[in-house]
C-alpha positions as a Markdown table, in Angstrom:
| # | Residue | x | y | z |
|---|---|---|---|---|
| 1 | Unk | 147.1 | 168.0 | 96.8 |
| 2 | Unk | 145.9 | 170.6 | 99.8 |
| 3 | Unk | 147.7 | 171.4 | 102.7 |
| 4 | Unk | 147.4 | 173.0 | 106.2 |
| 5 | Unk | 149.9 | 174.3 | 108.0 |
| 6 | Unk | 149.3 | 174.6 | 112.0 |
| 7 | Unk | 150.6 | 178.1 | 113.2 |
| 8 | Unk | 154.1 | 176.5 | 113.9 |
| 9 | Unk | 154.9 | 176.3 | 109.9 |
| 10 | Unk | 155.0 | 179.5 | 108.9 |
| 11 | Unk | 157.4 | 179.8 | 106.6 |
| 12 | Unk | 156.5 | 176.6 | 105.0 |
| 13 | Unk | 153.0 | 177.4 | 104.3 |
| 14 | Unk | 154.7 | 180.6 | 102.2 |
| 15 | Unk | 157.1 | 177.7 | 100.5 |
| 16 | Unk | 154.7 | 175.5 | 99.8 |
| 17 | Unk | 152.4 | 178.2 | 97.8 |
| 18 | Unk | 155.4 | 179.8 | 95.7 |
| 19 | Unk | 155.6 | 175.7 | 94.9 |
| 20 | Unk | 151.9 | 176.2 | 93.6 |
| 21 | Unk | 150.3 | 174.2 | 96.3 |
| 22 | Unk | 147.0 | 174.9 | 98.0 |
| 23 | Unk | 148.2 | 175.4 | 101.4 |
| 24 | Unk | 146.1 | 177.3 | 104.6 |
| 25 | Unk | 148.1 | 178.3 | 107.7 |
| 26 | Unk | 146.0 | 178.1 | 110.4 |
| 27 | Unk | 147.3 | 181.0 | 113.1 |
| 28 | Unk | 145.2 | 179.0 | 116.1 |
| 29 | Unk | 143.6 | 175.9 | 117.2 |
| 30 | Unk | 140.3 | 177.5 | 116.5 |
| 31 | Unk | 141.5 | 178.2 | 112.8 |
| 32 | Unk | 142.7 | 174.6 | 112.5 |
| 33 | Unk | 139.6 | 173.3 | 113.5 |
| 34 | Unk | 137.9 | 175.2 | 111.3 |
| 35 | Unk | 140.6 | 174.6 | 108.6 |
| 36 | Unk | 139.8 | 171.0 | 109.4 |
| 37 | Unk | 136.4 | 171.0 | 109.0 |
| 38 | Unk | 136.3 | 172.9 | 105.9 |
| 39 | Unk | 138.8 | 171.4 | 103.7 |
| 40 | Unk | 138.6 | 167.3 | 104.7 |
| 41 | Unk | 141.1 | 166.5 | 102.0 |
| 42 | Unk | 143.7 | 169.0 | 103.2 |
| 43 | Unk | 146.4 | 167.4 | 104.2 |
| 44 | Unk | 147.5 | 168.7 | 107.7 |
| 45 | Unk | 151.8 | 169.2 | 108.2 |
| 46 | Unk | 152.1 | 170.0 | 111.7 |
| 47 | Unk | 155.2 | 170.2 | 114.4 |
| 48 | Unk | 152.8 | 169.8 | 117.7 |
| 49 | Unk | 152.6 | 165.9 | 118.7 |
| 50 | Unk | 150.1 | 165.0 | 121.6 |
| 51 | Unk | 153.5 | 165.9 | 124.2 |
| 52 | Unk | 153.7 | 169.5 | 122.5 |
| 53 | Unk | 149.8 | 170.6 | 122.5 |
| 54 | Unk | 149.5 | 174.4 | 123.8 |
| 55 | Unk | 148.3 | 175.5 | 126.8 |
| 56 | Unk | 144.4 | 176.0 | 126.9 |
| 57 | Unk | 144.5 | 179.9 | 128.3 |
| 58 | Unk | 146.8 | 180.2 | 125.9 |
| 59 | Unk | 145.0 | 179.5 | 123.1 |
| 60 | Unk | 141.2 | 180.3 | 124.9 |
| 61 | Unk | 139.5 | 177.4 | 124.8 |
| 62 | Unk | 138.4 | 174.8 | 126.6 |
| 63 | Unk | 140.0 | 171.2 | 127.7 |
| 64 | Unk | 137.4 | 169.2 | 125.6 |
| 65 | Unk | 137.6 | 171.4 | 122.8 |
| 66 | Unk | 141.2 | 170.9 | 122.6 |
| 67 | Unk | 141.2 | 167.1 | 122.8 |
| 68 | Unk | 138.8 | 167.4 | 119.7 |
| 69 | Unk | 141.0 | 170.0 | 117.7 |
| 70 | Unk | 144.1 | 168.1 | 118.3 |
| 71 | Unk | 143.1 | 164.5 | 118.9 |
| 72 | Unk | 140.4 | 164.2 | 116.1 |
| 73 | Unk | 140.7 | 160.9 | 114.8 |
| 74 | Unk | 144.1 | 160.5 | 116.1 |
| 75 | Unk | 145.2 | 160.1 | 112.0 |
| 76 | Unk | 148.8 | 158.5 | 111.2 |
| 77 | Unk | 151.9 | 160.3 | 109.8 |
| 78 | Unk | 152.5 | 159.9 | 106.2 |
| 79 | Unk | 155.5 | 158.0 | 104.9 |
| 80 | Unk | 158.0 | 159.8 | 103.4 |
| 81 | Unk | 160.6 | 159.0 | 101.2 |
| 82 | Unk | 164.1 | 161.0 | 101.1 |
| 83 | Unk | 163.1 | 162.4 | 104.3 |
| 84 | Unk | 166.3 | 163.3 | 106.1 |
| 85 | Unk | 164.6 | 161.8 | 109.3 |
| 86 | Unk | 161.6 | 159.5 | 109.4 |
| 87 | Unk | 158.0 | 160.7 | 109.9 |
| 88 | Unk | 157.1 | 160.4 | 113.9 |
| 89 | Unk | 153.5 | 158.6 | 114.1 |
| 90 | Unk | 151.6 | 160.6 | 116.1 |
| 91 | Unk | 151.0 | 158.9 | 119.6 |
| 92 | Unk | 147.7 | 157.2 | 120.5 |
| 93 | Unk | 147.3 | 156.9 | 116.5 |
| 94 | Unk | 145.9 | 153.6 | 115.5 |
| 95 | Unk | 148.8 | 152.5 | 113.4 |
| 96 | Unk | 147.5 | 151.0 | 110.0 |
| 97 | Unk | 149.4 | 149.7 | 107.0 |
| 98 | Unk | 150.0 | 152.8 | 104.4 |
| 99 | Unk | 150.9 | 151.7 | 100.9 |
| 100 | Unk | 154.5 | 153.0 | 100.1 |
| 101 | Unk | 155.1 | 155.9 | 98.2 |
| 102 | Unk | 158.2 | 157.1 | 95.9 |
| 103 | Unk | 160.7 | 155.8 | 93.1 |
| 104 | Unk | 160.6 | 152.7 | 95.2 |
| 105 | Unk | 157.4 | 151.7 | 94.7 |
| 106 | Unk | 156.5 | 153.0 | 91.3 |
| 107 | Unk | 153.9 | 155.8 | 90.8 |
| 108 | Unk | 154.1 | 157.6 | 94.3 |
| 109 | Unk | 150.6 | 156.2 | 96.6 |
| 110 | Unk | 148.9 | 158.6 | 99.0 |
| 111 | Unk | 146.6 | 156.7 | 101.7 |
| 112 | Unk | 143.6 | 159.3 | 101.3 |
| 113 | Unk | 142.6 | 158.2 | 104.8 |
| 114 | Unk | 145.9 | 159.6 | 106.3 |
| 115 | Unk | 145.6 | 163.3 | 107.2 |
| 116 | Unk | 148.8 | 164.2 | 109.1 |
| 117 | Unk | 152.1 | 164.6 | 108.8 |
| 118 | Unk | 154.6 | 165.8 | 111.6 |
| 119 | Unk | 157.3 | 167.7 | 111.2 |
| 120 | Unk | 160.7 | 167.7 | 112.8 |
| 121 | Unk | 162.9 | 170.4 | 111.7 |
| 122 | Unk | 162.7 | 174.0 | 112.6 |
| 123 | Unk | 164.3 | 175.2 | 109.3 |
| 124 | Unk | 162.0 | 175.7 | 106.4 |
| 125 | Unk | 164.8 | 174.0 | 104.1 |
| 126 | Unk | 164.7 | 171.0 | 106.2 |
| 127 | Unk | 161.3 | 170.9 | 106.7 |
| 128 | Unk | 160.8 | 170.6 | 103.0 |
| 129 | Unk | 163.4 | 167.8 | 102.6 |
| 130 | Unk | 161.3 | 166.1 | 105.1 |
| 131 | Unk | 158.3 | 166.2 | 102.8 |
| 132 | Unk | 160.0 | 166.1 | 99.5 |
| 133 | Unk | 158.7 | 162.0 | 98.9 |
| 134 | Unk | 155.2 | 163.4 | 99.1 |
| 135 | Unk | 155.0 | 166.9 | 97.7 |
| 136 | Unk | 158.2 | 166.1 | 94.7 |
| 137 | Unk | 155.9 | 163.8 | 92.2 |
| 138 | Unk | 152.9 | 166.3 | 92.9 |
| 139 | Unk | 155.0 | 169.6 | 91.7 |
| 140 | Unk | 153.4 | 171.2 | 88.7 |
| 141 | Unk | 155.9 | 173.7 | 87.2 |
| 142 | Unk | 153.1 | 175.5 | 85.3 |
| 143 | Unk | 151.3 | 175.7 | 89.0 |
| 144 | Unk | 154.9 | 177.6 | 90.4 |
| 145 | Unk | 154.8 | 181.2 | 91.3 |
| 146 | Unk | 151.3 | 181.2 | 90.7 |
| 147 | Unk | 149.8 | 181.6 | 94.1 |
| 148 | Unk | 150.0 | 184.8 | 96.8 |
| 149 | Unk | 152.2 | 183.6 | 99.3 |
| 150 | Unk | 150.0 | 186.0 | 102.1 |
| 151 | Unk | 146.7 | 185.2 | 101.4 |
| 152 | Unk | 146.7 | 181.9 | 98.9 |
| 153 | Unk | 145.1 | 183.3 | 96.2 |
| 154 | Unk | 145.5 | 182.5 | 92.5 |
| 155 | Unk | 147.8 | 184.8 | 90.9 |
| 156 | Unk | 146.2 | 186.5 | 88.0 |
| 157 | Unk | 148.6 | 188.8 | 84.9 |
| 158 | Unk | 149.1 | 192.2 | 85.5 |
| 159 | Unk | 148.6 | 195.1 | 82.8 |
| 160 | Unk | 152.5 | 196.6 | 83.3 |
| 161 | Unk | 151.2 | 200.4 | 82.6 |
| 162 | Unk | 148.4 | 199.6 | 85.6 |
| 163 | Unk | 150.6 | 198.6 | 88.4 |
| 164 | Unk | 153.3 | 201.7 | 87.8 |
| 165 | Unk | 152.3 | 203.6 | 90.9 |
| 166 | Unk | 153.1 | 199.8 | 93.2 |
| 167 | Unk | 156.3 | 198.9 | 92.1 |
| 168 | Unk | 159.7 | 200.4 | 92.9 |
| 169 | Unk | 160.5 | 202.5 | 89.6 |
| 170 | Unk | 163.9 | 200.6 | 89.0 |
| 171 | Unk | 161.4 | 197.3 | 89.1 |
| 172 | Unk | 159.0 | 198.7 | 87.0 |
| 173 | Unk | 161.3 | 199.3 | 83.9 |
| 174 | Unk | 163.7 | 196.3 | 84.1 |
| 175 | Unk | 160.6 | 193.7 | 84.5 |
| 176 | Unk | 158.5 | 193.3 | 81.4 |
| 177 | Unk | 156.4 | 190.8 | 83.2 |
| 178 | Unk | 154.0 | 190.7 | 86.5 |
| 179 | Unk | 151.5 | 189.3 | 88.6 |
| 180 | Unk | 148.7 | 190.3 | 90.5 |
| 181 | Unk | 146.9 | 188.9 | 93.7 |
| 182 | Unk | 142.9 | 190.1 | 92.6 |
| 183 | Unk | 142.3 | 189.0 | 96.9 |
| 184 | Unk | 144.9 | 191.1 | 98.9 |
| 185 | Unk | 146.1 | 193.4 | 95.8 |
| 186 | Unk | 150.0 | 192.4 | 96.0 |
| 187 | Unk | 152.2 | 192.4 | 92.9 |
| 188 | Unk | 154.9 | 190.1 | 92.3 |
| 189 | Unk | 157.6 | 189.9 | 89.8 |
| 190 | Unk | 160.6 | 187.9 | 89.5 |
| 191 | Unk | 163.1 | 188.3 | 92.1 |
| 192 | Unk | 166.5 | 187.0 | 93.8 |
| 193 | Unk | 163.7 | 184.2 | 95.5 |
| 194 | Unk | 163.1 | 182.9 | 92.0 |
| 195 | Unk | 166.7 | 181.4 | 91.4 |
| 196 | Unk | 167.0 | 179.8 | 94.9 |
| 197 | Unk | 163.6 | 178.6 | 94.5 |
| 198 | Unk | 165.0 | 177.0 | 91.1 |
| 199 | Unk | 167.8 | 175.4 | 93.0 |
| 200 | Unk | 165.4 | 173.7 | 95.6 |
| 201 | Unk | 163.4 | 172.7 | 92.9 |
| 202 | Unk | 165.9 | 171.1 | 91.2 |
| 203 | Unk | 166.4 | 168.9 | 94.7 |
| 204 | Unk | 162.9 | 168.5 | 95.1 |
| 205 | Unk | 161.2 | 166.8 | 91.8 |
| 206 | Unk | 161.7 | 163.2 | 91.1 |
């Protein structure tokens, strides 16, 4: 499961990749597009509904171009279950019957022809709550804390006695163990994010 995050989702975009998910954050309409185009299976979580679309000089392009970035095929919003509110439909969507997903109905069911899901919440807690019906039976714990929250690359391990000179020294000798982005060159080790990324976990998996 593939995600994009429009340039409202920040923070979720970083959430979703310590989760292990393959998640793109597209800074622009331009980058969405593209985005779009690029990765048709990507599932797009967005806060913008036809009402909140941006300004054209603000974003630099052109009227028609931004009907076709943010109208596309008009795709429905994905159920949800557990979500703390439910899923808006995007307007002018052509509604269609999506096969429930969740505890409820078995093994959890993802209508591969519905791309878009909005979001509600301005809180990055929330906003995974609101998703936690789709993304919960997808979790891989051997996939988490194995992707570069900046850039989305696969993690790769780290030689300790090569990455001296890019960790704080107090981090060096109380960690035995670390990772290593091979894309932007950032090092990660287990930190005070881990355990409250435990405790969401635990709230998140079926």
């Amino acid at each position: 499961m593939r995600f994009i995050c429009d340039a409202m989702l920040g923070r979720l975009a970083r959430r979703l990749r310590l989760l292990g998910f393959d998640t793109v954050y597209a800074r622009s309409a331009i980058e969405l597009e593209e985005c779009r185009r690029e990765g048709a299976d990507r599932i797009l979580l967005t806060r913008r509904s036809r009402n909140k679309r941006p300004c054209c000089k603000q974003q630099g392009i052109e009227n028609n171009e931004r009907k076709r970035v943010f109208e596309g095929e008009a795709p429905q919003a994905l159920p949800v279950e557990g979500a703390t509110r439910a899923p808006v439909i995007a307007q002018g969507a052509k509604r269609k019957k999506v096969p429930p997903c969740g505890k409820a109905a078995g093994n959890p069911q993802v209508d591969t022809d519905v791309k878009m899901v909005l979001i509600e919440s301005e809180h990055v807690e929330e906003q995974l709550r609101e998703i936690k019906g789709l993304i919960g039976p997808a979790i891989d714990k051997e996939r988490i804390f194995r992707r570069c929250i900046e850039c989305n690359t696969e993690l790769v391990e780290a030689e300790k006695t090569g990455i001296e000179s890019r960790v704080p020294e107090f981090i060096y000798h109380t960690h035995a163990r670390f990772r290593l982005c091979p894309s932007c060159g950032r090092v990660y080790w287990e930190g005070s994010h881990t355990e409250s990324m435990k405790r969401m976990l635990k709230e998140l998996l079926p």
